[in-house]
C-alpha positions in Angstrom: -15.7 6.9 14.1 -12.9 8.0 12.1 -10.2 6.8 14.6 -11.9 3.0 14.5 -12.0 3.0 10.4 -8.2 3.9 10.7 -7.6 0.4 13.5 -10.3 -1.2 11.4 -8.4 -0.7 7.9 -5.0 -2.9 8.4 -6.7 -5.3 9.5 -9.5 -6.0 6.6 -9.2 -8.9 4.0 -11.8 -8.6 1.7 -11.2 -6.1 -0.9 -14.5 -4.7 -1.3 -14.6 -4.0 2.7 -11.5 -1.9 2.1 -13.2 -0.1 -1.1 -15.9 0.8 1.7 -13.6 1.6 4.5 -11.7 4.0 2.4 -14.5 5.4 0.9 -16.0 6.1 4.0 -12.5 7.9 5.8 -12.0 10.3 2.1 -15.4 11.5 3.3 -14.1 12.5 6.5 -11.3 14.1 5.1 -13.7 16.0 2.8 -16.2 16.9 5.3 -13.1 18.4 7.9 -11.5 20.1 5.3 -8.3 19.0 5.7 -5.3 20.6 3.4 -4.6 18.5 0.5 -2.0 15.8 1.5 -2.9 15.8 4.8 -4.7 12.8 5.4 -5.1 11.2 2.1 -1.4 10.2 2.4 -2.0 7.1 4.3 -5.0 6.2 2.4 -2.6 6.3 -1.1 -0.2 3.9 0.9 -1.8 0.7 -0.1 -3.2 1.3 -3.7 -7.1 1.0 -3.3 -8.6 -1.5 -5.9 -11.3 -0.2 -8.0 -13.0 -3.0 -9.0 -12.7 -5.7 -6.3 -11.4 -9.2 -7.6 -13.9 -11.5 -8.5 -14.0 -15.3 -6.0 -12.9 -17.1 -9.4 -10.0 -14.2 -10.2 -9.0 -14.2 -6.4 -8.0 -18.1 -6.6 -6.4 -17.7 -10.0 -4.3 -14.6 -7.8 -3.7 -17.7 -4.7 -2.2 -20.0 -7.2 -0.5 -17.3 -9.3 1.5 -16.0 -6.5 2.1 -19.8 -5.4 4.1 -19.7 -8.5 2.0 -22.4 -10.8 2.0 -21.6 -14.6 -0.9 -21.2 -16.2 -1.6 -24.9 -17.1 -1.7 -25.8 -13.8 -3.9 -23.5 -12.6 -6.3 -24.6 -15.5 -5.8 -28.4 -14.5 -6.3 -27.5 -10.3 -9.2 -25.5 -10.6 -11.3 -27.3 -14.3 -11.1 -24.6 -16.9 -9.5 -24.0 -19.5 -6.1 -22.5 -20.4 -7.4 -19.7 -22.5 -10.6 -19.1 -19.1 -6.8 -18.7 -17.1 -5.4 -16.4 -19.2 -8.4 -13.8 -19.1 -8.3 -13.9 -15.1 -5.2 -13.5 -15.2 -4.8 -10.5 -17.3 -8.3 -9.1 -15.4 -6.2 -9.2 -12.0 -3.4 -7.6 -13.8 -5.5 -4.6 -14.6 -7.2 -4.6 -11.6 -4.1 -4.5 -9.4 -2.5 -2.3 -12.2 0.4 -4.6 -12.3 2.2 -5.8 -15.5 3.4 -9.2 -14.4 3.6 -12.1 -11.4 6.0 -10.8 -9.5 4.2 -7.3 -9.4 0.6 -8.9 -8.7 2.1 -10.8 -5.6 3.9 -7.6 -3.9 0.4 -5.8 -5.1 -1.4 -9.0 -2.9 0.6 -8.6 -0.4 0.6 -5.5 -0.2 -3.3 -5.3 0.1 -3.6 -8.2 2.5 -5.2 -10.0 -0.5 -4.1 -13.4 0.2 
């Protein structure tokens, strides 16, 4: 089961699959004991999200890393500039990033887009 969660991983979109799938191989790591290190290495390699991005906060992230200013993405998907500006800072912490050029290598990163 372990070896088909390992194929299985790289090849996930959705971010709260990958929560799961993670979640799931730490337990195996746990349950066999393994030193510290020894497995969990691959598992650090992509940065797991936390909190998985919201529907709304993931087209904010498609549009972002398309390179649109925050206006735009207000005027394409009918809210406001200030409703932007809160998703955007919400993916920021939730890909613990501090600007767009670190959220789209973090969503590429994670097979987010």
């Amino acid at each position: 089961m372990e070896a088909l969660l390992k194929i299985l991983l790289p090849e996930l979109r959705e971010a709260s699959l990958v929560f799961f799938v993670r979640t799931l191989l730490r337990a195996f790591v746990q349950e066999l004991g393994a030193q510290p290190g020894e497995e969990e290495a691959p598992l650090r390699e992509n940065t797991l999200l936390l909190e998985p991005l919201s529907e709304q906060e993931q087209r904010v992230l498609r549009l972002l890393v398309a390179g649109r200013s925050n206006p735009e993405i207000a005027r394409e998907l009918v809210i406001s500039l200030n409703t932007v500006k809160t998703h955007v800072q919400s993916v920021y912490r939730k890909l613990d990033v501090h600007n767009r050029v670190e959220a789209s290598e973090a969503a590429r990163r994670l097979s987010l887009l």
